[in-house]
C-alpha positions in Angstrom: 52.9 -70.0 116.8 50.4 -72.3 118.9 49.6 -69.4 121.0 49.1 -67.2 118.0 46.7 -69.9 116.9 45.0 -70.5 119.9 44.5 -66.9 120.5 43.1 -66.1 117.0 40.6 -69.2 117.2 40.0 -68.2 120.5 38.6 -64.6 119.8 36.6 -66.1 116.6 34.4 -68.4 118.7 33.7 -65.9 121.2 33.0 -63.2 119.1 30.2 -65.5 116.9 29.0 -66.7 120.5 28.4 -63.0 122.0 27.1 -61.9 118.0 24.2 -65.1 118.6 23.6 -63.8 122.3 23.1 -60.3 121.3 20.8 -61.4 118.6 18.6 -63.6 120.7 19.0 -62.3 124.0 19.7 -58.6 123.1 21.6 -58.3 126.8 23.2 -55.1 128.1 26.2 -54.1 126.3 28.4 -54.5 129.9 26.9 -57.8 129.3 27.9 -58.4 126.4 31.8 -57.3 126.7 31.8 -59.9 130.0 30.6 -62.3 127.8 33.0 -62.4 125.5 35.4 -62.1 127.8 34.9 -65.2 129.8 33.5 -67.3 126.8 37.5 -66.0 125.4 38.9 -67.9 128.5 37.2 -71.1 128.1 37.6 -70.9 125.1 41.6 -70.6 125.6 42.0 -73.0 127.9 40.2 -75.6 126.5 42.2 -75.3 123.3 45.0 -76.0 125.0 43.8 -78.8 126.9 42.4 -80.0 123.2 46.1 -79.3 121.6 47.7 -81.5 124.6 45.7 -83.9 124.6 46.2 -84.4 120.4 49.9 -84.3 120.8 49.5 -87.1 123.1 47.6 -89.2 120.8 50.1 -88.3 118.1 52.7 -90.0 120.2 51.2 -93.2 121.0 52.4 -94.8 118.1 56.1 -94.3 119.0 58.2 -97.2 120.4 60.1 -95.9 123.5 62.2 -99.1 123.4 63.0 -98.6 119.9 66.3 -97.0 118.8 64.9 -95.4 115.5 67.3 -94.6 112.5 65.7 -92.1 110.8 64.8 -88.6 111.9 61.2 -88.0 111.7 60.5 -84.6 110.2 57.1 -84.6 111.3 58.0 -85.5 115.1 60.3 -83.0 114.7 58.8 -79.8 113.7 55.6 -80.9 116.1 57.6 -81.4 119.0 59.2 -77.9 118.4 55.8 -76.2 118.4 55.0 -78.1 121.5 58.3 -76.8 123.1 57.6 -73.0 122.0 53.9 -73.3 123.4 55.6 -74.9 126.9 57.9 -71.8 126.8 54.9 -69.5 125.8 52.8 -71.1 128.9 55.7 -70.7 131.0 55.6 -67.3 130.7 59.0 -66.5 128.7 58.9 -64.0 126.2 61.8 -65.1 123.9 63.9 -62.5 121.6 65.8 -64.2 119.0 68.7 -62.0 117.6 71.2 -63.2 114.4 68.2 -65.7 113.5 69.5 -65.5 109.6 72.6 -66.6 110.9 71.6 -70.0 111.1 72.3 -72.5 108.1 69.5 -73.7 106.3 70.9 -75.9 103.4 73.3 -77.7 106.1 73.1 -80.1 109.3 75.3 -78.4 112.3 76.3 -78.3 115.8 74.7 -75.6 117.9 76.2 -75.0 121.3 75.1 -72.4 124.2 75.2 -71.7 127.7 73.5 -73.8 130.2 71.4 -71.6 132.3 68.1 -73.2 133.0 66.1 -76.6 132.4 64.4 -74.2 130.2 66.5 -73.8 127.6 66.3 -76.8 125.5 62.4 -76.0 125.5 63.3 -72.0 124.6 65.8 -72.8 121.7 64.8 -75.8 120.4 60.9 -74.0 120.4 62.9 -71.1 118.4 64.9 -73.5 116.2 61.8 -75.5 114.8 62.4 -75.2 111.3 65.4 -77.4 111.7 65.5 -81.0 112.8 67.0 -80.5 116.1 68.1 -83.4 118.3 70.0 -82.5 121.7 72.4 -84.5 124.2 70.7 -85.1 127.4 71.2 -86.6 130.2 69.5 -90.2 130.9 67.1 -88.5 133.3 65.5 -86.3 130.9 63.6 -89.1 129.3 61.5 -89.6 132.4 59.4 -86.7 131.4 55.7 -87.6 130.8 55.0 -87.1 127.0 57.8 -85.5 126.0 60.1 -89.2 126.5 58.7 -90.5 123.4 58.9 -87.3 121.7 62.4 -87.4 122.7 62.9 -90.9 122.1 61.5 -90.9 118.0 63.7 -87.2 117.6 66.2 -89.2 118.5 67.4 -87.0 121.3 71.0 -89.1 122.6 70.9 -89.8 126.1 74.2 -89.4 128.0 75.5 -90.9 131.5 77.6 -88.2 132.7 80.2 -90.7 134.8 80.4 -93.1 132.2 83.4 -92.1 129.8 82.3 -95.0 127.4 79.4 -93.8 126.9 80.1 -90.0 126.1 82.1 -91.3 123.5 79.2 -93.4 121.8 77.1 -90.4 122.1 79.5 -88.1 120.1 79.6 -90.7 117.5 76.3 -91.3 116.8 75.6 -87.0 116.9 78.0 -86.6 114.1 76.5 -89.8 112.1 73.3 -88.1 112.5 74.9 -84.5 111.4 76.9 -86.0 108.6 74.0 -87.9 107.1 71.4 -84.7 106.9 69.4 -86.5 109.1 69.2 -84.1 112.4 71.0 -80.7 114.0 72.7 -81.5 117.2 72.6 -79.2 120.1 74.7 -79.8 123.4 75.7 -77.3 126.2 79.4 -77.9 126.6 79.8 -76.9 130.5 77.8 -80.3 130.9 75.4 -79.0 133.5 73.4 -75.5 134.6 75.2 -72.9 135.9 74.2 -70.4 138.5 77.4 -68.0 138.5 78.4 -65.2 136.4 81.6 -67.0 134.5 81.0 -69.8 132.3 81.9 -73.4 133.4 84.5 -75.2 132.6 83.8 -76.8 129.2 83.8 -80.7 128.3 86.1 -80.2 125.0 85.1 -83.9 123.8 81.4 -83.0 123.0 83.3 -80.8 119.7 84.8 -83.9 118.3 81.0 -84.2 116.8 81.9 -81.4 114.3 85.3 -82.8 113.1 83.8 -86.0 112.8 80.6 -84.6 110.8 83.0 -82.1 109.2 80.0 -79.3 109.6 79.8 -75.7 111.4 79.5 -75.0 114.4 76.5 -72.2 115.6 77.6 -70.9 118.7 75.0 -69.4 120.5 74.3 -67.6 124.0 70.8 -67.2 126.3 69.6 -64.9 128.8 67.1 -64.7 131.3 66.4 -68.4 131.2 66.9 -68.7 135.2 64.6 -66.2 135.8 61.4 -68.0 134.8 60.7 -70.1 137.6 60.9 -67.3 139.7 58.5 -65.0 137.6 55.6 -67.9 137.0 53.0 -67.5 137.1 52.6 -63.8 137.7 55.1 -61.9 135.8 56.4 -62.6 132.1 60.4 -63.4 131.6 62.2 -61.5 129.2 64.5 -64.4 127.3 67.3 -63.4 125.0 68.4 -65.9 122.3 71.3 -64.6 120.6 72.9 -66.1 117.5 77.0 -65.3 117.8 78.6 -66.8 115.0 78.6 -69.5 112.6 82.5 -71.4 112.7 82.9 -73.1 109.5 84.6 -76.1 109.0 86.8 -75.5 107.2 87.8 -73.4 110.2 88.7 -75.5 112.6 89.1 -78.9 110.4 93.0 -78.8 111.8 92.0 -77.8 115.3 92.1 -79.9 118.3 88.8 -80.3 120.3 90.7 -78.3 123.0 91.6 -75.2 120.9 87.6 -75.3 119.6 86.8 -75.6 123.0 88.6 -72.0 123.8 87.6 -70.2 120.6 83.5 -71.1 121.5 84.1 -70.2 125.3 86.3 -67.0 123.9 83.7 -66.1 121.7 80.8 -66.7 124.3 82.8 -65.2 127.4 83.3 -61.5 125.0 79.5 -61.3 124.3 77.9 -61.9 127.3 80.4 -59.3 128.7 79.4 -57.5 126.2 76.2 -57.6 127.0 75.2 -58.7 123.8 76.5 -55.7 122.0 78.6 -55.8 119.1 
């Protein structure tokens, strides 16, 4: 949507700059088309710079050190167009299929695949109509600028080695489901993966939906790993795909490890799939 924008304001300015150069100037029509073309590019880029440089000042305000209890839609729904415009920059060019799949009177759990560092920034970009917080590890809220987006979305940090902590971190995700305040997204495999077969999967990280008592979206991406070595010079193709939505009622008298299997079945049969249903 950023990019839309960008692109649209973009074209405006540089077709009222070459109109008022053509008018006073009255240059060469080659002239004129290399005009627009490069005032286009400045134009461009120093949008972007312009949009970066707001979203930074927007996040001055937040307290890093602060645990905040209440999800901020507007940090939210900004920090989601910042994520789509990262993915956009990055050169992905996402297709979202089973979109209408997704609840949108309800809080739930939405679990994928781990391919790529990229695809928090690809689905939570896609996703940012809801109020989406993920699990991440501790690390991730290093990142320049996006920590304190992070930190006032109330993203929940995670130390992988420390048992006591995963278990604090489920909690608080399904307080956070279960009071309408956020959508929680974690990748049960726990880290990337670079093979063909899905990971083992971390069974614990479901306990957020029978403690919530909401639905699980179970989700699958494509193509994610393929960015880095695209950029800058070729566009990625990324495929978002929307599987299912498990209600709770579902798996209410499941144990995490039977959720665990029916996700990973369910994942395993489209990707071999191909997608195709």
């Amino acid at each position: 949507m950023i990019d839309i924008i960008i692109t649209v304001i973009s074209i405006a300015l540089s077709y009222y700059y070459t109109a008022f150069m053509h008018v006073f100037d009255n240059p060469a029509p080659y002239k004129c088309v290399l005009v627009f073309i490069v005032s286009f590019l400045i134009c461009w880029v120093a949008l972007c710079v312009f949009f970066w440089i707001i979203c930074a000042i927007i996040s001055i305000p937040v307290n890093i050190n602060k645990e905040y209890d209440r999800t901020s839609r507007f940090y939210t729904t900004l920090f989601g167009l910042m994520l789509e415009f990262a993915g956009f920059l990055s050169g992905a060019r996402v297709v979202v299929y089973g979109r209408d799949k997704i609840p949108r009177d309800e809080r739930f759990l939405f679990v994928s695949n781990h391919r790529s560092n990229y695809d928090p920034i690809i689905q939570c970009g896609e996703m940012k109509l809801q109020p989406m917080a993920f699990i991440t590890k501790r690390g991730n809220f290093k990142i320049p600028l996006a920590h304190r987006y992070m930190t006032r979305c109330r993203y929940i940090p995670l130390e992988r080695k420390n048992m006591r902590s995963g278990a604090e971190s489920v909690m608080k995700a399904a307080r956070m489901i279960s009071s309408g305040q956020s959508c929680i997204g974690v990748y049960p495999e726990g880290t990337r993966n670079t093979g063909d077969a899905l990971l083992d999967f971390h069974s614990g990280c479901f306990k957020t939906a029978l403690w919530a008592r909401c639905p699980i979206v179970v989700s699958v991406i494509r193509g994610t790993d393929n960015i880095h070595k695209n950029f800058p010079f070729r566009r990625t193709k990324v495929v978002m795909d929307i599987i299912d939505v498990i209600p709770y009622n579902k798996i209410e008298h499941m144990k995490t490890g039977e959720i665990s299997e029916l996700v990973r079945n369910m994942m395993e049969e489209h990707l071999k799939s191909g997608g195709k249903k």
